[in-house]
C-alpha positions in Angstrom: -124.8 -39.7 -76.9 -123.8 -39.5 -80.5 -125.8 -41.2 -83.1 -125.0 -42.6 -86.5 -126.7 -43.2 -90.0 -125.4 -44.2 -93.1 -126.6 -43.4 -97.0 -123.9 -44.4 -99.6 -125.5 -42.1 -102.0 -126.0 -38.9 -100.3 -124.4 -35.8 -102.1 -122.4 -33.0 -100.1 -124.3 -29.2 -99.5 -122.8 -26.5 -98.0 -124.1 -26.1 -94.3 -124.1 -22.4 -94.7 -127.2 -22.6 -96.3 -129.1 -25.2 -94.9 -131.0 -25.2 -91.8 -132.0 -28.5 -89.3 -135.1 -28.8 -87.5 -135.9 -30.4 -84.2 -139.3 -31.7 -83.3 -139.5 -34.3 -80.5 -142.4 -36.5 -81.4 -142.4 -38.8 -78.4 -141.1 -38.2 -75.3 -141.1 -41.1 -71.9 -139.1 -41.4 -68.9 -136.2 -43.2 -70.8 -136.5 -42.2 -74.3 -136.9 -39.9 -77.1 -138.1 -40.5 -80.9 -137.4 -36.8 -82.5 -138.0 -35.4 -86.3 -134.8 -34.2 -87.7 -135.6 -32.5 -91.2 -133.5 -29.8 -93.6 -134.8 -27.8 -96.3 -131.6 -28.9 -98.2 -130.4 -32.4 -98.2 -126.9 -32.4 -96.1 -124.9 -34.6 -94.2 -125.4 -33.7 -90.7 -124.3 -34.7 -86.8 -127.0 -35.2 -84.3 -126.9 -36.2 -80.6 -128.5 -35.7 -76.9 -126.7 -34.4 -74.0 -127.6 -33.6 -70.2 -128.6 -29.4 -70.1 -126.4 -28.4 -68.1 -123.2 -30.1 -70.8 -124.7 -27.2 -73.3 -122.4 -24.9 -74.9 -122.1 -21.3 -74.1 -124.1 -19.8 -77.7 -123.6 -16.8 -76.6 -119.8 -17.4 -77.4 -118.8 -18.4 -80.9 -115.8 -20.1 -79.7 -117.6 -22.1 -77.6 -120.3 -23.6 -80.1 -117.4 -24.1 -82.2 -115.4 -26.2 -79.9 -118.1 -28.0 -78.9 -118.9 -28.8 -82.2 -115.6 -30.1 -83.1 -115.6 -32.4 -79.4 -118.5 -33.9 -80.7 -117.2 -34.9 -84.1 -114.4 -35.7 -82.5 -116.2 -38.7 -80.3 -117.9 -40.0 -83.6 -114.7 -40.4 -85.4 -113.1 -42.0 -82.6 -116.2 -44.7 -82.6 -116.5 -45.1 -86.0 -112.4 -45.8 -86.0 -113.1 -49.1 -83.9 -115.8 -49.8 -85.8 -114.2 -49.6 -88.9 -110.9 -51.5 -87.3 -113.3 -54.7 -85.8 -115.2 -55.1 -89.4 -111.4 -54.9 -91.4 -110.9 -57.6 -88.9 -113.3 -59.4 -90.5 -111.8 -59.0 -94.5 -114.9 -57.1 -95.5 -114.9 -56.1 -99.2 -116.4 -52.4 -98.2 -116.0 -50.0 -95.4 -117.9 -47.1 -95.4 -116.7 -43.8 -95.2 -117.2 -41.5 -92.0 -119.8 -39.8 -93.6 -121.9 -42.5 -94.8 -121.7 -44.5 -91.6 -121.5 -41.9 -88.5 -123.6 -38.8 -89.7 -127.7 -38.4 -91.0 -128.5 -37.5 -94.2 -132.2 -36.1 -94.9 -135.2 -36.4 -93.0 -134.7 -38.6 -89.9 -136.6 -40.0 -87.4 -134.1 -41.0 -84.4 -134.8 -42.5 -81.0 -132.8 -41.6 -77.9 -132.4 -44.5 -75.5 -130.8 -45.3 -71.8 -132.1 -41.5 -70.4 -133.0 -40.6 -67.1 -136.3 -39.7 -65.9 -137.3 -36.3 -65.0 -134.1 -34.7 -66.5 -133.1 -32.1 -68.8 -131.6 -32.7 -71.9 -130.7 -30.6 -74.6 -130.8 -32.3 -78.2 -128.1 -30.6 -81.4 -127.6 -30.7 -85.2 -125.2 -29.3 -87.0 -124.3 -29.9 -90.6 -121.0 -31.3 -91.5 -119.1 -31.2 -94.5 -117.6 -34.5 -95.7 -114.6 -33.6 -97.3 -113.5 -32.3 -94.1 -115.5 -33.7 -91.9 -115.4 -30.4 -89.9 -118.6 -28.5 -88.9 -120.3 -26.2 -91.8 -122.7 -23.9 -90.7 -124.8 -23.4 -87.3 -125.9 -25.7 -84.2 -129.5 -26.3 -83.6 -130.3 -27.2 -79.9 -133.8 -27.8 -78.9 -134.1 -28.4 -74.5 -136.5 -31.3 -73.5 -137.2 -33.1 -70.0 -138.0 -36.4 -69.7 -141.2 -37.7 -68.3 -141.1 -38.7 -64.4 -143.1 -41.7 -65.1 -142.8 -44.2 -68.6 -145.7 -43.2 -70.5 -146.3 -47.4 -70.9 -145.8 -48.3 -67.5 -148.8 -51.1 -67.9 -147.2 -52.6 -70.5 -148.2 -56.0 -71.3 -147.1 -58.4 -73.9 -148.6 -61.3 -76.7 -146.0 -63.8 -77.5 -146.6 -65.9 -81.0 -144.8 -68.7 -82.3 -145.8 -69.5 -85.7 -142.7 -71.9 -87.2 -139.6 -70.2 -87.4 -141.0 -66.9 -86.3 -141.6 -64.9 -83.1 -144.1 -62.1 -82.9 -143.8 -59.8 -80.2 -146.7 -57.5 -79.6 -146.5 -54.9 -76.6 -150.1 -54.4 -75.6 -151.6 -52.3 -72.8 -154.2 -53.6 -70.7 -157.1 -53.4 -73.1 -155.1 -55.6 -75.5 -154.3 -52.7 -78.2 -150.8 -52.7 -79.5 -148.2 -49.5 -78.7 -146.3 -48.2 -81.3 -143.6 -46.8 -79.6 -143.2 -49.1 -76.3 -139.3 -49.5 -75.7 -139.0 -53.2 -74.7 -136.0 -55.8 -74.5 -136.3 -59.6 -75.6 -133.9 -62.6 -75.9 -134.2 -66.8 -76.2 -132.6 -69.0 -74.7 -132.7 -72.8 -75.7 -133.3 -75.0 -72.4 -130.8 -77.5 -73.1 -128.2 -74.9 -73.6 -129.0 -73.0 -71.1 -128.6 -75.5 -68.1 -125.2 -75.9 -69.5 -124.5 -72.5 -69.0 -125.9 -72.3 -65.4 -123.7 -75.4 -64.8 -120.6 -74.2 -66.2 -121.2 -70.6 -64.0 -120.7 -72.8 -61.0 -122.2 -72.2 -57.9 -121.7 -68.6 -57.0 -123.9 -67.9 -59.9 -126.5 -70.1 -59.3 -130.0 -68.6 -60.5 -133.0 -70.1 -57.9 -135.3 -69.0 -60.5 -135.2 -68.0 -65.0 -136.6 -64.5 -63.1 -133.4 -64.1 -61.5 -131.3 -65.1 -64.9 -133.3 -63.1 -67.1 -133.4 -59.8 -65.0 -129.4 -60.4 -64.1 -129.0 -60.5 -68.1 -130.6 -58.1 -68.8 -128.9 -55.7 -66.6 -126.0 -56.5 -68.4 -127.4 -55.5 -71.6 -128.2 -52.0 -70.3 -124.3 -51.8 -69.7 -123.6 -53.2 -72.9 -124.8 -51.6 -75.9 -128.3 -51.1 -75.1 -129.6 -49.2 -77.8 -128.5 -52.0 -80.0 -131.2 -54.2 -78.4 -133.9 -51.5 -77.3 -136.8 -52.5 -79.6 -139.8 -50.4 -80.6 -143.3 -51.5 -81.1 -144.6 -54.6 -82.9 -141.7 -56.8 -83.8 -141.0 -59.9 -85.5 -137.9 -62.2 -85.9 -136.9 -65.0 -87.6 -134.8 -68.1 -85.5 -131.6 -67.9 -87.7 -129.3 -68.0 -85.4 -128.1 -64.9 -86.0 -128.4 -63.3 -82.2 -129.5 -59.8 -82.8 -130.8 -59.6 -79.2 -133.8 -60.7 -79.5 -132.5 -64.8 -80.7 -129.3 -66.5 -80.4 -130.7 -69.4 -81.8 -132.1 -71.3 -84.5 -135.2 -73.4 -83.3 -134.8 -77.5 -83.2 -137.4 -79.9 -83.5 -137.9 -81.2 -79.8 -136.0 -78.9 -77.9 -137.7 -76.4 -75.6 -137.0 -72.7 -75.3 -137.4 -69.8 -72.7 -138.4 -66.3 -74.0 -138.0 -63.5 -71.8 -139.7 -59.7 -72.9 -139.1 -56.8 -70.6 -139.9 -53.4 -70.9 -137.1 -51.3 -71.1 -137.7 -47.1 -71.2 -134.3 -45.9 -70.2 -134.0 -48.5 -66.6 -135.5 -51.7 -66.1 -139.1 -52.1 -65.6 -139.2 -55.4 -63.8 -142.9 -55.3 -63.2 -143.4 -55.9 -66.9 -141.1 -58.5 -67.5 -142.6 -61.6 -69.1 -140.9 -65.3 -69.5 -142.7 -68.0 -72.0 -141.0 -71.5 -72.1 -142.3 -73.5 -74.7 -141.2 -76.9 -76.8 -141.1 -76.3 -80.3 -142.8 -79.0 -82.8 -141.4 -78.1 -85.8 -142.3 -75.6 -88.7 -146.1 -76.4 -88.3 -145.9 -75.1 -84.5 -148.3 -72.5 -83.7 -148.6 -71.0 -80.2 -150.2 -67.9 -78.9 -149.1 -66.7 -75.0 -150.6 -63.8 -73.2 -149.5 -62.0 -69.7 -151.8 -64.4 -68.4 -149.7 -67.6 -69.6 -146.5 -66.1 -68.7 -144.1 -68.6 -66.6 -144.9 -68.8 -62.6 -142.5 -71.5 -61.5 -139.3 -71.2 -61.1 -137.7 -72.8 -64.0 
């Protein structure tokens, strides 16, 4: 898994003398959040892989080449990227650099792993004007927790006009930081539409049965795009960034579905609110103990 970052203003160090530190600060069944810092500020490439995919160090050639794979992989993303927003007549594409490698001190989050596994997370700085590796990989070997460390994850839904607060909460009601958690709304109206035009082989006896079937086609689908950490809060634009595809209307009704998502789906935890919405003076406040129970 190769991440990217982007900083249009970052300058170009050699990688010969800077050095990239890994420190895992939070570690689950599904995911990682790890510290990536440098005593110099470089452009570097980051990533996680399965242990037993690690390079032979004891070989030069072979940290090289596996260096140079894994560059390879980011360009190849970044090209489609960069070919689906020229599609679009933007003004300004970035540059590899800016867009595909981290610059400075990071905090990433590593999504959509396996419990109980060994992984091996790398850094190595890259040089820009090449974009070929400059200096030495930094590997640092983690396993994954058996168990997600917020199994009893619970959620607080609030409606307060235009906006959605999403709180993940354990039992005793306080908030967790780091909870990994999925979310999406649906508006009523359109969604029976949607059932109907699916026809009957994809007929949903209940909005459990939708939700979970949707979201299991966000975990093959860019997940880490709609992984979400923590306390979050949205506005209804209509924008669809995973969490809305939908601005809120006056008198229609709406279905929000929260699920806890550390690296597989936790269907235990998954949470459905359906609600009419007033207006901008709506207020409402749901707990897991006015989530939905009928069907639809």
């Amino acid at each position: 898994m190769a991440m990217t970052a982007c900083d249009p203003n970052a300058k170009a160090v050699s990688g010969t003398s800077v050095e990239v530190k890994i420190e895992p600060l939070v570690v689950s069944s599904g995911f990682m959040q790890v510290a990536f810092t440098t005593n110099k500020e470089a452009y570097y490439h980051i990533g996680i892989l399965p242990k037993e995919e690690a390079p032979d160090t004891t070989k030069s050639s072979s940290v090289r080449a596996f260096m140079t794979r894994m560059l390879d992989i980011a360009y190849a993303n970044y090209i489609f990227w960069r070919y689906d927003i020229l599609e679009t007549d933007a003004p300004f594409v970035a540059e590899f650099a800016t867009h595909s490698l981290q610059y400075g001190n990071v905090d990433y989050t590593f999504t959509l792993l396996k419990p109980g596994t060994d992984y091996f997370i790398y850094a190595f700085v890259v040089d820009p004007k090449t974009n070929k590796p400059d200096g030495m990989l930094t590997m640092k070997y983690v396993t994954t927790e058996q168990t997600s460390l917020f199994s009893d994850t619970q959620f607080e839904y609030r409606v307060r006009g235009f906006w959605d607060y999403i709180y993940p909460v354990n039992p005793q009601g306080t908030v967790l930081p780091y909870a990994p958690w999925c979310g999406v709304t649906r508006d009523s109206a359109e969604l029976a539409q949607s059932l109907q035009e699916l026809g009957p082989e994809y007929h949903y006896a209940s909005a459990q049965d939708y939700f979970l079937d949707l979201f299991n086609d966000y975990m093959n689908f860019e997940l880490n795009e709609r992984v979400h950490f923590g306390i979050y809060v949205h506005w209804n634009n209509g924008i669809g960034d995973g969490t809305s595809n939908t601005m809120f209307e006056q008198g229609h009704t709406y279905y929000t579905a929260l699920v806890l998502m550390d690296g597989y789906l936790h269907k235990d935890a998954l949470a459905i609110y359906k609600f009419h919405w007033g207006g901008e003076d709506t207020q409402l406040f749901y707990t897991k103990d006015q989530r939905m129970t009928t069907p639809w």
